[in-house]
C-alpha positions as CSV (number, residue, x, y, z in Angstrom):
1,X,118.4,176.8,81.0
2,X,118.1,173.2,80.7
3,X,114.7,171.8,81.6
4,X,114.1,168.1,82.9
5,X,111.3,166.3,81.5
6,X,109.4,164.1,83.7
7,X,108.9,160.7,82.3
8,X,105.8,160.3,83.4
9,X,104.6,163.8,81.7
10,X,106.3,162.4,78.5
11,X,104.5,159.0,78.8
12,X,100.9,160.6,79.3
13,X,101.8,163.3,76.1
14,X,102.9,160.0,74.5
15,X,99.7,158.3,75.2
16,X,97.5,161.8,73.9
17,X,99.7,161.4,70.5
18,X,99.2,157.9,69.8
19,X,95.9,157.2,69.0
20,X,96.2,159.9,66.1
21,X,99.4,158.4,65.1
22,X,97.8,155.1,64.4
23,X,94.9,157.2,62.3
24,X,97.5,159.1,60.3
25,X,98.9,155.1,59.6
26,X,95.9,153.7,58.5
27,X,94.5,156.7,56.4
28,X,94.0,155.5,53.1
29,X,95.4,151.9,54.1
30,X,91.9,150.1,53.0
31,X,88.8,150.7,51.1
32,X,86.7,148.1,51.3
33,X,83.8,147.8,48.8
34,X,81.2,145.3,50.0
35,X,77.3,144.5,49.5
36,X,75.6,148.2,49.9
37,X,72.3,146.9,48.9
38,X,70.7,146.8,52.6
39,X,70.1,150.7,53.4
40,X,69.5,151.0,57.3
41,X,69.1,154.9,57.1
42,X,70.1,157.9,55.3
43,X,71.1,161.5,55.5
44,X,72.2,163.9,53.4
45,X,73.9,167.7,53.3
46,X,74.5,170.5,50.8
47,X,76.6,168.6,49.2
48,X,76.5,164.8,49.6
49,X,74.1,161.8,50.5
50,X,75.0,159.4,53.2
51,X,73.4,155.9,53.0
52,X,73.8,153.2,56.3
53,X,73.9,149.8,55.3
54,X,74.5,146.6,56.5
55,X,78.2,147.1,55.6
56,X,79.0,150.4,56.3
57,X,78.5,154.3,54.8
58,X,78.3,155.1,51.4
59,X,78.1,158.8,50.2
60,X,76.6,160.3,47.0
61,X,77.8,163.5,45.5
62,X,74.5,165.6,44.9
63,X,76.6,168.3,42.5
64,X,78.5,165.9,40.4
65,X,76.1,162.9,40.5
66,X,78.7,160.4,41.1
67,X,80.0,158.1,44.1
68,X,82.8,158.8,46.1
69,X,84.9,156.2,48.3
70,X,82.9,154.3,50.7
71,X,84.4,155.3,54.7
72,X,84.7,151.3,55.3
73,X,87.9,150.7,56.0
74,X,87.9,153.7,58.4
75,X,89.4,152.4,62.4
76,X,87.3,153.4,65.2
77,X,83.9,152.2,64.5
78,X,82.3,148.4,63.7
79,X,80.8,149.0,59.8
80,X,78.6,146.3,59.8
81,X,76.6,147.7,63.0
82,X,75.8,151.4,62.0
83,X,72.2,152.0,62.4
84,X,71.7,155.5,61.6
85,X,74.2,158.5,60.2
86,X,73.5,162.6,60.6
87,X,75.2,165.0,58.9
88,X,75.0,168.7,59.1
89,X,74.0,171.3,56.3
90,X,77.6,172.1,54.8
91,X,78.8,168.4,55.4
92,X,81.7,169.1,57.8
93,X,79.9,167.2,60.9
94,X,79.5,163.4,60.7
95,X,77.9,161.2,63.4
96,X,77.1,157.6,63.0
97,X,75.3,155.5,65.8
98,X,75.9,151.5,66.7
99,X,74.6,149.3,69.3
100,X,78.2,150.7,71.7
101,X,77.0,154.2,71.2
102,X,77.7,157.4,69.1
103,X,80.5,158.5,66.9
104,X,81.9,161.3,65.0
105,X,83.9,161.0,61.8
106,X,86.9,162.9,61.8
107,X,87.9,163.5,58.2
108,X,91.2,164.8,58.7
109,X,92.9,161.4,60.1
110,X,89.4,159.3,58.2
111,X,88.7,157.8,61.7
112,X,85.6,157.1,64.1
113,X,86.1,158.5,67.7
114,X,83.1,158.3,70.6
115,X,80.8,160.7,71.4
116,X,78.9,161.1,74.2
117,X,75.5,161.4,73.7
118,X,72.9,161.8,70.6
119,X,74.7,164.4,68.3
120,X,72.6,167.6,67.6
121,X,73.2,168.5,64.1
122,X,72.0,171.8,62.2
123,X,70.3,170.2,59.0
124,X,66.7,171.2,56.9
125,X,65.9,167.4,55.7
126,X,63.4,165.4,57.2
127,X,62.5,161.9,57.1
128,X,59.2,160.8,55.4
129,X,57.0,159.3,57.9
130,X,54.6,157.7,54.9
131,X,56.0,156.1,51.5
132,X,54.5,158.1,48.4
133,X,53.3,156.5,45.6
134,X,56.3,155.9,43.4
135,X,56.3,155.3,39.6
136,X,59.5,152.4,39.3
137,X,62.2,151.8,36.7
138,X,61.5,149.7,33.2
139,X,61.1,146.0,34.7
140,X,59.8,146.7,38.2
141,X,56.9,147.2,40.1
142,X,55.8,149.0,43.4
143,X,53.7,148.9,45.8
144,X,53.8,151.4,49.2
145,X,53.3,148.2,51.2
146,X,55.8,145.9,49.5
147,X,58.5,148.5,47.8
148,X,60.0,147.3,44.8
149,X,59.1,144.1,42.7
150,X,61.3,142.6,40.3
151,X,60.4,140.4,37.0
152,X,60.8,137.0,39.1
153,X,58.3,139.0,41.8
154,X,61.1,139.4,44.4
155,X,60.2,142.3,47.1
156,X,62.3,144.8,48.2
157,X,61.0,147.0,50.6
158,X,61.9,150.8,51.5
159,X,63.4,151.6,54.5
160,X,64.0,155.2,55.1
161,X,63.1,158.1,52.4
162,X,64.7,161.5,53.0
163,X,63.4,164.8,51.8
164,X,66.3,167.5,51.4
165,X,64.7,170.3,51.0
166,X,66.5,171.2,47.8
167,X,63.6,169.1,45.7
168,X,64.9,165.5,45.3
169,X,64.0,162.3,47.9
170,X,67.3,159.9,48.6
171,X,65.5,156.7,49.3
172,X,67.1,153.4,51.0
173,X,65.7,149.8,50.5
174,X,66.4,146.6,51.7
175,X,67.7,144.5,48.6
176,X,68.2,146.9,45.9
177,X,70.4,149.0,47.9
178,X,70.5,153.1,46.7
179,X,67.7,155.0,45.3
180,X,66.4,158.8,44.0
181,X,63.5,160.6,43.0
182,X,62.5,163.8,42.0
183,X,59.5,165.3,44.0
184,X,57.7,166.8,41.1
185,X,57.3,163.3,39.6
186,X,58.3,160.6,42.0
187,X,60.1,159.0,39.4
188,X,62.1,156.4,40.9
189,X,66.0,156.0,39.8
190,X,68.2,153.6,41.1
191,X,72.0,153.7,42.1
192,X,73.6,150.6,42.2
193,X,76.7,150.7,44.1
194,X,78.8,148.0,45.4
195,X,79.0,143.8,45.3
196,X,75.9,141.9,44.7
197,X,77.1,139.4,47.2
198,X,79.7,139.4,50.2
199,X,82.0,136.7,49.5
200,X,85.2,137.1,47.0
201,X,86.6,134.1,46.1
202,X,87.9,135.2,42.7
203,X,89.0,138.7,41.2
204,X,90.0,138.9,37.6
205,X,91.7,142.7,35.9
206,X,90.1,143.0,32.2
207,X,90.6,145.9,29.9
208,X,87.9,147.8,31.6
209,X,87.7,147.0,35.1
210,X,87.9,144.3,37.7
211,X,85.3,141.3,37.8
212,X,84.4,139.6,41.1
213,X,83.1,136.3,41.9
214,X,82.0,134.3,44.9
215,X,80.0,132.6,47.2
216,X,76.0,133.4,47.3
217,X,75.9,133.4,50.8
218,X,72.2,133.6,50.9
219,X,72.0,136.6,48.6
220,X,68.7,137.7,47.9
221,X,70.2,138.2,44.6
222,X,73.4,136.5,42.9
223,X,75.9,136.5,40.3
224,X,79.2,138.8,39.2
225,X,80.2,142.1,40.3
226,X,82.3,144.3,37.5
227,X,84.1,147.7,39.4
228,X,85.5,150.4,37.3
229,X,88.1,151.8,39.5
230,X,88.6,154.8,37.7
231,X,84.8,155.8,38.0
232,X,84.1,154.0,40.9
233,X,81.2,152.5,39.6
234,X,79.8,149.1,39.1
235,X,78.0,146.5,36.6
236,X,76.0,142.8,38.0
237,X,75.8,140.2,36.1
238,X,73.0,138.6,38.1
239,X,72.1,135.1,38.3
240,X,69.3,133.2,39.6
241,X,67.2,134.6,37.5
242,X,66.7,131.7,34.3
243,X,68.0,128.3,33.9
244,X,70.5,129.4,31.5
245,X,72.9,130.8,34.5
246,X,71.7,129.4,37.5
247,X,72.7,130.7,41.3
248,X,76.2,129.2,42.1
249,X,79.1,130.0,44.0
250,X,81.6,131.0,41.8
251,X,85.0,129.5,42.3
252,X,87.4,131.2,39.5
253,X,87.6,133.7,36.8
254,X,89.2,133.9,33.3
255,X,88.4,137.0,32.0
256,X,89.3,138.6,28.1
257,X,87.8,141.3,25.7
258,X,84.8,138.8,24.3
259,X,84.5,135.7,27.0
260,X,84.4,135.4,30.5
261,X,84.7,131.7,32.1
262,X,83.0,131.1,35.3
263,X,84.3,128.1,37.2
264,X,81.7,127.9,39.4
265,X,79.7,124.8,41.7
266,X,77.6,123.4,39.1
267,X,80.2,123.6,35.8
268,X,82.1,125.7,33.6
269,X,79.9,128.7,32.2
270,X,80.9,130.5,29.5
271,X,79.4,134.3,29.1
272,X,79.6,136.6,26.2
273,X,80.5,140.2,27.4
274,X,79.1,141.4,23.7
275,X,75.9,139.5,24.2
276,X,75.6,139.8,27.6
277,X,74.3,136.3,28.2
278,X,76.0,132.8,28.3
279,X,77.2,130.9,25.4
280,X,78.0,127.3,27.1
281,X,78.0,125.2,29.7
282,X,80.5,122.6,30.4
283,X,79.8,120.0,33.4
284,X,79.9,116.6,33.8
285,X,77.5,115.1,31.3
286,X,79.7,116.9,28.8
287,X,82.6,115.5,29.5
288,X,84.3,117.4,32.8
289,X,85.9,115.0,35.1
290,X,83.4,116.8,37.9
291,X,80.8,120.1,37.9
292,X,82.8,121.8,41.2
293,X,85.6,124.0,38.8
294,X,87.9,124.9,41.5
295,X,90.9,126.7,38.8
296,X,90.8,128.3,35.3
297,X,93.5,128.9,32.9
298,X,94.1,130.2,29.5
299,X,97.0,129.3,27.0
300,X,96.0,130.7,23.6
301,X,92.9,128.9,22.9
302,X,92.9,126.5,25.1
303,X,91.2,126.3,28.8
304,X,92.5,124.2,31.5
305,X,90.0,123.2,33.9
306,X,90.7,122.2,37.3
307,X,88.4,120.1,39.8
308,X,88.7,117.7,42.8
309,X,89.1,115.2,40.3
310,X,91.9,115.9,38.1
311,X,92.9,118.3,35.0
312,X,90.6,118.7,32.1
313,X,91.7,120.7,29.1
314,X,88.9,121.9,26.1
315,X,89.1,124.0,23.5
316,X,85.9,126.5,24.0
317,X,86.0,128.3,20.5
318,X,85.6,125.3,17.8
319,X,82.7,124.2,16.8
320,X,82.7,120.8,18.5
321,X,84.3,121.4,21.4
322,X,87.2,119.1,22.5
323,X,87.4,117.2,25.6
324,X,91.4,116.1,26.8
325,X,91.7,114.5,30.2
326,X,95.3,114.4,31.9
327,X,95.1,111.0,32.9
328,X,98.5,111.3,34.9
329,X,95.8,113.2,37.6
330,X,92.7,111.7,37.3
331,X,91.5,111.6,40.2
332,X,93.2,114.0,42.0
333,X,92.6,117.1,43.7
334,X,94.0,120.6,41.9
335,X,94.9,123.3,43.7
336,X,96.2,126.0,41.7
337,X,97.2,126.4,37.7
338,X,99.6,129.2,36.2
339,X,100.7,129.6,32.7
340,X,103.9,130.6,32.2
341,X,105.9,131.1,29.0
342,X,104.5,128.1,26.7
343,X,103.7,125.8,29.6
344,X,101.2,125.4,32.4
345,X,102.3,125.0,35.9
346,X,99.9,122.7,38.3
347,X,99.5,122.2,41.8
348,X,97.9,119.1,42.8
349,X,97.4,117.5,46.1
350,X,100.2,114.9,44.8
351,X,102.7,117.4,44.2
352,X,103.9,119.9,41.5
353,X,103.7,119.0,37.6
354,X,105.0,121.6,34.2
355,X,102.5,120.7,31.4
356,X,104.0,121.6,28.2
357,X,100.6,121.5,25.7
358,X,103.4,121.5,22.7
359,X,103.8,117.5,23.6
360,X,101.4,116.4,25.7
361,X,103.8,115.7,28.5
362,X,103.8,115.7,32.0
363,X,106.7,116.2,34.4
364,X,107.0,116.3,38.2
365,X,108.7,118.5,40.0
366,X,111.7,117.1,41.9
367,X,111.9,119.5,44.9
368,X,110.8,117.7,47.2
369,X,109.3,121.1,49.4
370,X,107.0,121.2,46.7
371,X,105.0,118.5,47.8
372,X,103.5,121.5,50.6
373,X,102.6,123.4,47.7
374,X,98.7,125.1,47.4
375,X,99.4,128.0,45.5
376,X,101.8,129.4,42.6
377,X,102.6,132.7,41.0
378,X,105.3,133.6,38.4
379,X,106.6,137.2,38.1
380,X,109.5,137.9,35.7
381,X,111.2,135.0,35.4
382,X,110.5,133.5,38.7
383,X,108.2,131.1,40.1
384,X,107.1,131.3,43.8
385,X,105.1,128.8,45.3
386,X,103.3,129.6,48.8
387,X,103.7,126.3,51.2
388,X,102.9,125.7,54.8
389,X,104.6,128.6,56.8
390,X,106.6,129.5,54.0
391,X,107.3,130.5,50.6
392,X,109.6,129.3,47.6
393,X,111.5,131.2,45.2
394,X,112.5,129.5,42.1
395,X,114.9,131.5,39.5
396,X,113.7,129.6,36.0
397,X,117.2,130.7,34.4
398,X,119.4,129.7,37.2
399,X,117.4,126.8,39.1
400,X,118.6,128.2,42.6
401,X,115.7,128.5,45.0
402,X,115.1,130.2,48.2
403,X,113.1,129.9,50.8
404,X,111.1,132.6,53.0
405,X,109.2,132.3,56.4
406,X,105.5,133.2,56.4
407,X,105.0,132.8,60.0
408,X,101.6,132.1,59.2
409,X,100.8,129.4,61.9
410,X,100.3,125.9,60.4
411,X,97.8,127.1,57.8
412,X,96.8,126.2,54.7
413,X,97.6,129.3,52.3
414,X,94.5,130.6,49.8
415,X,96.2,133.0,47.7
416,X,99.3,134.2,46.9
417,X,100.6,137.3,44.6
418,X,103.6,139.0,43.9
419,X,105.7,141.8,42.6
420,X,109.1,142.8,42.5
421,X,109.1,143.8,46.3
422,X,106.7,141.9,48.2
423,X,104.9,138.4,48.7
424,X,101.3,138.5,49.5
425,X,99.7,135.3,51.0
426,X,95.7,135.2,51.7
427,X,94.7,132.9,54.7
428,X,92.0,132.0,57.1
429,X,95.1,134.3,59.1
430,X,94.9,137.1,57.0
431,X,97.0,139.3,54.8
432,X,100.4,138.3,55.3
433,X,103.0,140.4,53.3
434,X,107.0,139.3,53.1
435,X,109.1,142.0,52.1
436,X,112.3,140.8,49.9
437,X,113.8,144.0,48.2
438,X,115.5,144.7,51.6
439,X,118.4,143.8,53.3
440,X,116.6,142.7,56.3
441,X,113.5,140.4,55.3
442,X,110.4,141.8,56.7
443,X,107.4,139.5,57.8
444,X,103.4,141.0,58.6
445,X,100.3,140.0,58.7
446,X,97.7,142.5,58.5
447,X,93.8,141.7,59.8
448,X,90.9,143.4,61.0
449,X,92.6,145.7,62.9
450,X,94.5,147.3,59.6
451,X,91.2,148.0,58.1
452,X,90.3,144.6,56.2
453,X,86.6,143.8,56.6
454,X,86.9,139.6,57.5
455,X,89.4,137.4,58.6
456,X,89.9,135.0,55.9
457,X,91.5,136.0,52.8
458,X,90.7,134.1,49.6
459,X,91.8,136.2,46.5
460,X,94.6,138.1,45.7
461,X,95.9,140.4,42.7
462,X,98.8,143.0,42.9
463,X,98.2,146.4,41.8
464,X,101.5,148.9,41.8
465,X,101.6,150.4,45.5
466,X,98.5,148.5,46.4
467,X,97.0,145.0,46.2
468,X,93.4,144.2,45.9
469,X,92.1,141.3,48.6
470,X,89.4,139.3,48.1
471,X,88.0,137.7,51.8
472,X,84.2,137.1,53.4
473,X,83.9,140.5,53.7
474,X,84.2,142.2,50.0
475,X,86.3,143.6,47.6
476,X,89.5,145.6,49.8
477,X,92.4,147.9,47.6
478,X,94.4,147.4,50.2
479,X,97.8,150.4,50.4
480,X,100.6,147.6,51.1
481,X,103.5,150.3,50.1
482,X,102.1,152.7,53.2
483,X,104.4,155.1,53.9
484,X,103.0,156.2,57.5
485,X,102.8,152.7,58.6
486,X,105.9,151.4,60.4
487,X,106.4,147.6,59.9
């Protein structure tokens, strides 16, 4: 017998489907590692540890001592507002509270739905209602009243301290993000985890992991932040804390197995990863044509150094170092730098030059669309160059060019990268990814509502099926390649 569906039954079943249809889409679409170092609240299971912070839940694995992923990222809830988090004794209930109301985490689709009411979990810990006497890490203080006290006598106090039952405290603090300690001595351990400050303007791959630079934003504390993907763990760098390497936004990385160079505000720094400490500073006084480095690149031995006022190049490694102005843009604002073969590509706010070092010489770029350019990438041998509301393709071997919409509104593009599949552009817009291995072009511009934490995107690097975004709101490996998600 042939049965007639009402459309109106199909619409509502339609409607029931869809919101886990957009879950199963965005599961695994973006993890978003930000500044975990304000704890709100914490809970903990069997099994795990869940701190609140001021950007999102982070969880500890109690058995294998270790981090897991953070649930930012996760649609359905606003990270940055979570106040407090219960979980139940074998870890399989998750509740989060916000200034809208209650939550619960549902793990198969990693999504945030409402629930009504304060959730009533079955769990043996209990929150400390008065801080013990704790005995602190080499190089701190502590004081009940105060919490932790660093060597420059900063203050970070403690927030929450849970007891589990099973013999350890989980311990939150306001500054110094993660903490542990075992109740038969009280000895304090920390676990860092996460940025040391919100904004990514830079992110630079080494042979160990990925380093991340930015602006302070009125961090309590400053400097670098070094992930190890593979671990999921993290290094600081911290600044602030001697005149050698002041507090400074910075700018742009070059990173290698013995140097990293820090384009930051207030010069060029260059840091020892052997020493841990910097080496040099190069500013104004010493011969930069201005302290704000804006781009960094490296051809052999040699650094080009790009600021509001023109090209500088210097040779970091001799003795006496060398100072070379490009005279041809003195003066003149760089925007972006990219080596490529033996020569250095440059955007400039007067157009498009190829430095070959070789020589010495200069030469302008006769495409006339070039003159829009802000950004440039090279992959194989192309060169693509991200302009106003579009992008352009240039085949080095053959010269032919082509051009490709970015529907991005009139703005001015931050970052571009690229593989042999997709063009990623970073904006005060968003994410905007152009697909160009297909037969029909494919244009889309992912935001907030795909799971990245902030609006404006600032740095970019490809990575295989994903590509790791840099914006105002943390470090994101973002899943561009998702096969759930229909574009």
């Amino acid at each position: 017998m042939n049965r007639v569906h009402s459309p109106f039954i199909i619409l509502i079943a339609f409607v029931l489907l869809f919101p886990s249809l957009a879950a199963q889409s965005h599961r695994g679409q973006a993890v978003t590692w930000g500044v975990f170092s304000y704890v709100r609240y914490v809970a903990s299971s069997m099994s795990h540890t869940y701190y609140a912070t001021s950007n999102g839940i982070i969880r500890y694995n109690k058995n294998e001592l270790r981090w897991e992923y953070p649930l930012t990222g996760t649609p359905g809830i606003n990270h940055t507002d979570i106040s407090r988090v219960w979980v139940n004794t074998f870890d399989d209930e998750l509740y989060a509270q916000t200034t809208e109301g209650y939550f619960q985490y549902n793990d198969l689709f990693e999504s945030w739905r409402w629930h009504e009411g304060p959730p009533v979990v079955t769990n043996d810990t209990r929150h400390l209602s008065s801080l013990p006497i704790f005995y602190p890490p080499f190089g701190f203080n502590y004081a009940p009243d105060l919490g932790l006290i660093d060597q420059t006598g900063r203050t970070f106090r403690v927030t929450d301290v849970l007891d589990d039952g099973a013999g350890q405290l989980w311990i939150g603090t306001w500054g110094y993000g993660p903490a542990t300690a075992g109740k038969a001595g009280n000895v304090l351990e920390l676990l860092p985890y996460g940025l040391i400050q919100p904004f990514v303007y830079d992110i630079a791959f080494s042979d160990t992991g990925i380093w991340v630079g930015g602006h302070t934003g009125g961090s309590a504390r400053t400097g670098l932040s070094v992930f190890y993907p593979e671990s999921n763990e993290f290094d600081h760098v911290e600044t602030g804390i001697d005149n050698f390497f002041p507090s400074s936004d910075v700018n742009c990385l070059l990173v290698n197995e013995t140097t990293v160079m820090m384009g930051t505000e207030d010069g060029l720094y260059q840091y020892s990863r052997e020493l841990e400490k910097v080496e040099r500073r190069y500013g104004l006084r010493y011969g930069l044509a201005d302290d704000r480095v804006r781009e960094l690149a490296w051809l052999n031995d040699t650094v080009f150094v790009g600021t509001p006022y023109g090209l500088d190049v210097i040779a970091p490694d001799s003795d006496s170092v060398m100072f070379l102005r490009i005279n041809s843009l003195a003066g003149r604002e760089i925007y972006d730098l990219e080596v490529f073969d033996t020569t250095l590509w440059v955007v400039s706010e007067v157009g498009v030059f190829r430095y070959y070092p070789s020589t010495g010489k200069l030469q302008e770029a006769v495409d006339n669309r070039l003159a829009f350019a802000h950004q440039v990438e090279s992959w194989d041998r192309d060169l693509w160059f991200a302009l106003i509301d579009e992008v352009l393709r240039i085949d080095t071997r053959t010269g032919e060019t082509e051009t490709y919409p970015s529907y991005t509104h009139g703005v001015v593009p931050d970052a571009l990268a690229v593989n042999e599949s997709a063009v990623f552009i970073g904006s005060i817009a968003g994410l905007t990814m152009i697909r160009h291995d297909e037969k029909r072009l494919t244009t889309r511009t992912f935001t907030s509502e795909d799971g990245l934490p902030a609006a404006r995107i600032r740095a970019l690097e490809e990575d295989g099926d994903y590509v790791w975004v840099g914006s105002d709101g943390g470090l994101t490996r973002f899943l561009w390649n998702n096969p759930s998600r229909i574009d």
